[in-house]
C-alpha positions as CSV (number, residue, x, y, z in Angstrom):
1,X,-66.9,-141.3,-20.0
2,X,-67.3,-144.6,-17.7
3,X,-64.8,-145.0,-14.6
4,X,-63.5,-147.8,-12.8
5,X,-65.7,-149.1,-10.6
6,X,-65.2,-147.8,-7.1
7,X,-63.2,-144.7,-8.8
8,X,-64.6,-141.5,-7.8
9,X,-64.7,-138.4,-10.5
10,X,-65.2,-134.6,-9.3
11,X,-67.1,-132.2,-11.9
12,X,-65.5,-128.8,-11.5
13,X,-68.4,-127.5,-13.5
14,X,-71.1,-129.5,-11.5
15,X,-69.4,-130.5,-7.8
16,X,-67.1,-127.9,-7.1
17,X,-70.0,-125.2,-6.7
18,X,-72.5,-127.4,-4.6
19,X,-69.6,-128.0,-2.1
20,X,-68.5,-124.8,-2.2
21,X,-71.8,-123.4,-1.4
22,X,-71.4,-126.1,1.4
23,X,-67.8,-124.9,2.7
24,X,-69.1,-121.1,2.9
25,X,-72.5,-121.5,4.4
26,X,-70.6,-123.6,7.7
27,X,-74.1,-125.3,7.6
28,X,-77.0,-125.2,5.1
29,X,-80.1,-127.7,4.7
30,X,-81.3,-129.6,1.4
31,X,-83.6,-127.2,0.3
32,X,-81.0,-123.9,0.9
33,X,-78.3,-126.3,-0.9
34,X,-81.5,-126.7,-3.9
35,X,-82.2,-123.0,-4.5
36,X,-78.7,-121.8,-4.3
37,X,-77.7,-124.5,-7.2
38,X,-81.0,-123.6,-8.9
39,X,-80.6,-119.6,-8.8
40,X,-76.7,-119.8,-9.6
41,X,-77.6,-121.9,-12.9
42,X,-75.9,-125.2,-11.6
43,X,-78.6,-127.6,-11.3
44,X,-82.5,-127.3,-12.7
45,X,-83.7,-130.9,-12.1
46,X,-84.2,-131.7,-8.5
47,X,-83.8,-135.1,-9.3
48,X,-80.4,-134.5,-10.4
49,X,-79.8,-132.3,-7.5
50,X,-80.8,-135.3,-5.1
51,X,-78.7,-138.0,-7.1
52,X,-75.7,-135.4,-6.8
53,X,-76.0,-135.0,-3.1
54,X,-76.4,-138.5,-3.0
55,X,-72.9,-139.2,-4.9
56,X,-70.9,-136.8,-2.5
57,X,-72.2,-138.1,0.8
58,X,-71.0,-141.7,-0.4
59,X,-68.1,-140.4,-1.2
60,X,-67.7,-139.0,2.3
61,X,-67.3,-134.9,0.8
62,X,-70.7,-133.4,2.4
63,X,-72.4,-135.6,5.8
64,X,-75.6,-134.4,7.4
65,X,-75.7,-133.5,11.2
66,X,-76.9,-136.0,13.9
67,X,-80.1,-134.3,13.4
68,X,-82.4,-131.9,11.6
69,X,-82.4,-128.7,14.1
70,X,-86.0,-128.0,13.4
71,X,-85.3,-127.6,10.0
72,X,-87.3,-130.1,8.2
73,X,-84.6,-131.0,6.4
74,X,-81.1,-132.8,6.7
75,X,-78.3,-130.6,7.2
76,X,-75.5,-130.6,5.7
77,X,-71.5,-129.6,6.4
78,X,-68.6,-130.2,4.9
79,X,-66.1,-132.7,5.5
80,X,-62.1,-132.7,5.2
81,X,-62.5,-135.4,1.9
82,X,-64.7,-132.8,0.6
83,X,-62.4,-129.8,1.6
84,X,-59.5,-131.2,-0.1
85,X,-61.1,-131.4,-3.2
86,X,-61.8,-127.8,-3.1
87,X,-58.3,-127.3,-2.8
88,X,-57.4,-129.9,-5.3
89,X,-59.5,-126.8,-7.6
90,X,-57.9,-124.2,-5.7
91,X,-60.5,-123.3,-3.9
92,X,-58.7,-122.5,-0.3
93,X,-59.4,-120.7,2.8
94,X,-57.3,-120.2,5.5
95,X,-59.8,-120.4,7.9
96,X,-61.8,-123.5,7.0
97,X,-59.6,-126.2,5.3
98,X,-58.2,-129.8,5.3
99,X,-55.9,-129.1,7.8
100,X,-58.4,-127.0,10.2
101,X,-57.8,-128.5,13.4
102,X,-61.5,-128.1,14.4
103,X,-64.4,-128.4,11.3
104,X,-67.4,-126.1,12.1
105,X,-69.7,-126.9,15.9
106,X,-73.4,-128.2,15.2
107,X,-74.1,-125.0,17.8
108,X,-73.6,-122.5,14.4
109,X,-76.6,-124.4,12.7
110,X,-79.2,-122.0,13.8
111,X,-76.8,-119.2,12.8
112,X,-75.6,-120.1,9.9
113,X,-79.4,-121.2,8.4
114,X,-80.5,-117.7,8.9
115,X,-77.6,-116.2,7.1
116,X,-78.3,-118.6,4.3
117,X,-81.9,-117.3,4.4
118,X,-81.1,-113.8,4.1
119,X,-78.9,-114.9,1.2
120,X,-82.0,-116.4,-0.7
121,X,-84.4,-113.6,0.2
122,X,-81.8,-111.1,-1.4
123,X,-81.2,-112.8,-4.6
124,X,-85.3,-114.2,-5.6
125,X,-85.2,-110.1,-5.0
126,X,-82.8,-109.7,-8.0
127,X,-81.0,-107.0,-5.3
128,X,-77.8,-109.6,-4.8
129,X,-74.8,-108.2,-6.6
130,X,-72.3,-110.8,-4.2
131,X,-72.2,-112.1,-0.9
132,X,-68.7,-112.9,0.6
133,X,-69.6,-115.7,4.1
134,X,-67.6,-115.6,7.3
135,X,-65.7,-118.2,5.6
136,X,-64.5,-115.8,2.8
137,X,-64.4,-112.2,5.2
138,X,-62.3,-114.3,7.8
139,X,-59.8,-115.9,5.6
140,X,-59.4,-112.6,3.7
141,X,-58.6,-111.1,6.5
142,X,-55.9,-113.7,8.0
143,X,-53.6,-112.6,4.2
144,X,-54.8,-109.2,3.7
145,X,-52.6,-106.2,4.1
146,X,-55.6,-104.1,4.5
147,X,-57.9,-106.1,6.7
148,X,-61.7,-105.4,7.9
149,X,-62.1,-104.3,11.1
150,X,-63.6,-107.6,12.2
151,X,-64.6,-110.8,10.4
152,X,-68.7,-109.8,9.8
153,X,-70.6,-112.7,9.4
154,X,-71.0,-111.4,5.7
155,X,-70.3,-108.2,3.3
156,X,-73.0,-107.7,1.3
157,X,-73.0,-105.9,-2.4
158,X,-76.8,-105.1,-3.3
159,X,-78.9,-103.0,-6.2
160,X,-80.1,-100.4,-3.9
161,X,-82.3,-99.1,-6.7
162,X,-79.7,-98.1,-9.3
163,X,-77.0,-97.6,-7.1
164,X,-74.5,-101.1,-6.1
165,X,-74.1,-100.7,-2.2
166,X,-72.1,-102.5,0.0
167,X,-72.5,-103.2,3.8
168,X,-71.1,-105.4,6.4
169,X,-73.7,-107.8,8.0
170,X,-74.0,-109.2,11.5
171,X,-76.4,-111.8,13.1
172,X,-76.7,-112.0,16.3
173,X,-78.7,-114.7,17.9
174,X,-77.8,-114.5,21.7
175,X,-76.3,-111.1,23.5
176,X,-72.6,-111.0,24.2
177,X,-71.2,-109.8,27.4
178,X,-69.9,-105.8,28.2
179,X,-66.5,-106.4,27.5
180,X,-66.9,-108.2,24.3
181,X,-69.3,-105.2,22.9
182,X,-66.7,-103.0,23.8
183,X,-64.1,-104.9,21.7
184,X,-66.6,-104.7,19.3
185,X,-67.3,-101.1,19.3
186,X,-63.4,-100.4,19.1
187,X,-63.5,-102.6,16.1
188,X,-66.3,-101.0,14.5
189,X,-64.3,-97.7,15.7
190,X,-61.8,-98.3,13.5
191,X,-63.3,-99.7,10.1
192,X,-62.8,-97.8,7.3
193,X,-63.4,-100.2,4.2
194,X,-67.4,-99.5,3.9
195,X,-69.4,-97.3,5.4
196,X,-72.3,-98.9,6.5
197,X,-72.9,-101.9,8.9
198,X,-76.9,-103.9,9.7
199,X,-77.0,-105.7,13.1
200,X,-79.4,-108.3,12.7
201,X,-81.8,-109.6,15.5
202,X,-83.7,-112.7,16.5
203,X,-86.1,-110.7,18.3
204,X,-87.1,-107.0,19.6
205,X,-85.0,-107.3,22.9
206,X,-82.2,-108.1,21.6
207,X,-82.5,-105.7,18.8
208,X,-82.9,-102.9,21.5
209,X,-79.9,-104.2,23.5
210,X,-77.8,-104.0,21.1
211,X,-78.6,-100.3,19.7
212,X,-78.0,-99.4,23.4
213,X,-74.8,-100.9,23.6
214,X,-72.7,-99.7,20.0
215,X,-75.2,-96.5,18.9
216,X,-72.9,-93.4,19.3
217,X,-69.8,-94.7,16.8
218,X,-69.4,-92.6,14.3
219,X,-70.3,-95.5,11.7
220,X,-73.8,-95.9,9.9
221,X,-75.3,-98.5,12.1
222,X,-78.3,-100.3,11.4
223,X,-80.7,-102.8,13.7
224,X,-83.7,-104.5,12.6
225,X,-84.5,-108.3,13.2
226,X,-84.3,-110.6,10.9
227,X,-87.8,-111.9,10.5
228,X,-88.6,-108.0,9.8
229,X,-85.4,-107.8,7.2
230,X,-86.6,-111.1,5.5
231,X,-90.0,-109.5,4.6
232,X,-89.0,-105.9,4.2
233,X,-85.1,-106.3,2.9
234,X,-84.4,-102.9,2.3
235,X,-87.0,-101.1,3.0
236,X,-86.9,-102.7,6.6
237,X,-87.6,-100.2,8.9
238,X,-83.8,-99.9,10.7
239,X,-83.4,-98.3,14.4
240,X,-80.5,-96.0,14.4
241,X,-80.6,-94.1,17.7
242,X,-83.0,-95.5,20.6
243,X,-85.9,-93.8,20.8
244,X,-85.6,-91.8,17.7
245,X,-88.2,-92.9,14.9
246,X,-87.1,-95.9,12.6
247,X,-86.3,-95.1,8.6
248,X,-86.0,-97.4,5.9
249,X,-82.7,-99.3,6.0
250,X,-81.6,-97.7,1.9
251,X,-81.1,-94.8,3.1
252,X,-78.3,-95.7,5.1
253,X,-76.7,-97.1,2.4
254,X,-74.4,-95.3,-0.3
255,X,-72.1,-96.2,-2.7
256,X,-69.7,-99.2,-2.5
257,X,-66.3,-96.9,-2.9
C-alpha cells in the first residue's frame, strides 16, 4: 500500500515490538535492539532491521543518547511520539508513558544494558520462559491489588531443567546507604508472591556487601555478579550466607506457584 508523502504508517506486526522492546529496556543499544527482534521472530534481515530503525528515529519514536557509553553502539530510548503510539495499540504503563513528567535519565544506561544482557544470555540458552522489565513490575504494581514487595528490576520465569521457575532479579551497580537496605530488607520481609530473589553484582565487593547487609531474611536470597551469572547462568555459583561455601544458583530455585 503507498502513503502520502510525508504520512507516517505504524506496523503493529513489525513497529509495535521493536519500540516496545525499546519502552521496557529504559535503554538498549543497536545490537541488543538486533538480537531481541531476531530471537523474538520480528526481523531476520539486518538490513531491514537498520532501514526500520532508520524510519522510527525520522519519525521522532526512538532517539539515540548524546553518546555511546562505551557501548560501541548508539543507544537508544524512547521518546513521547513513540510512547503514544504504544498506547495508540494499547500498549500502556503507568510508569513510563506519554504523559510521564520525566522520560528515563542517561545515568540508567549502564544499568539498564546489563539487564538487557542477562536477558540475551538467558534466551540464546533456550532457559527464558518470560521476562517482565522494571517498566512492567513497576506499573503492575501502581494497579495491582496484590502488589510485589518492591518493584525488582525484573521477574524472571526460566526452564530450570524441567521445572518453570520464577525469581525476582536485582542489579545493583553502586551500594546504597544503611537506611535504604533496611527499607529494602523490610520489603524483602514482606514478599510473599515468589520465593526466591538473585542480587546481582558488578564486582566481588559489592557482591559481599550486600550478603552482609540483607542475608538473615527468611527469603531464598541469592548473590553472584553478573559477569559470573552471564557465563555460568544457573549454574553460577550463588553466596547465600557469608563465609559459608557457594552452591549453584538452581538449587535455590523451585517451582513458580
Amino acid at each position: 500500500m503507498r502513503y502520502a508523502k510525508g504520512t507516517f504508517s505504524i506496523s503493529e506486526s513489525r513497529d509495535i515490538p521493536l519500540l516496545l522492546q525499546v519502552r521496557n529496556s529504559r535503554f538498549i543499544t543497536h545490537r541488543q535492539l538486533l538480537e531481541f527482534m531476531q530471537l523474538a521472530g520480528v526481523e531476520y534481515s539486518r538490513e531491514s532491521f537498520n532501514w526500520r530503525v532508520k524510519r522510527l528515529l525520522s519519525a521522532n519514536c526512538i532517539s539515540v543518547c548524546e553518546n555511546h557509553f562505551g557501548s560501541g553502539n548508539f543507544v537508544y530510548r524512547i521518546t513521547r511520539p513513540g510512547l503514544v503510539q504504544l498506547e495508540n495499540f494499547g500498549r500502556f504503563a503507568t510508569v513510563l508513558n506519554s504523559r510521564t513528567q520525566h522520560l528515563p535519565h542517561p545515568s540508567q544506561v549502564p544499568h539498564a544494558l546489563e539487564l538487557n544482557w542477562l536477558r540475551l544470555e538467558l534466551t540464546r540458552k533456550d532457559l527464558l520462559i518470560s521476562w517482565k522489565s522494571d517498566v512492567e513490575v513497576a506499573s503492575m504494581n501502581t494497579i495491582s491489588t496484590r502488589a510485589l514487595g518492591k518493584d525488582y528490576d525484573a521477574i524472571v520465569d526460566v526452564w530450570n531443567l524441567q521445572t518453570a521457575s520464577r525469581f525476582g532479579l536485582e542489579y545493583e551497580r553502586t551500594l546504597k546507604s544503611a537506611q535504604q537496605y533496611e527499607k529494602v530488607r523490610h520489603a524483602l520481609e514482606a514478599e510473599d508472591k515468589f520465593g526466591c530473589v538473585l542480587y546481582l553484582t558488578a564486582g566481588d565487593e559489592i557482591c559481599l556487601h550486600l550478603a552482609n547487609e540483607l542475608s538473615g531474611i527468611p527469603k531464598r536470597l541469592a548473590f553472584a555478579t553478573a559477569k559470573d551469572f552471564r557465563q555460568h547462568l544457573l549454574d553460577t555459583m550463588v553466596m547465600i550466607y557469608p563465609g559459608q561455601p557457594r552452591m549453584p544458583f538452581r538449587s535455590q530455585l523451585h517451582g513458580m506457584f
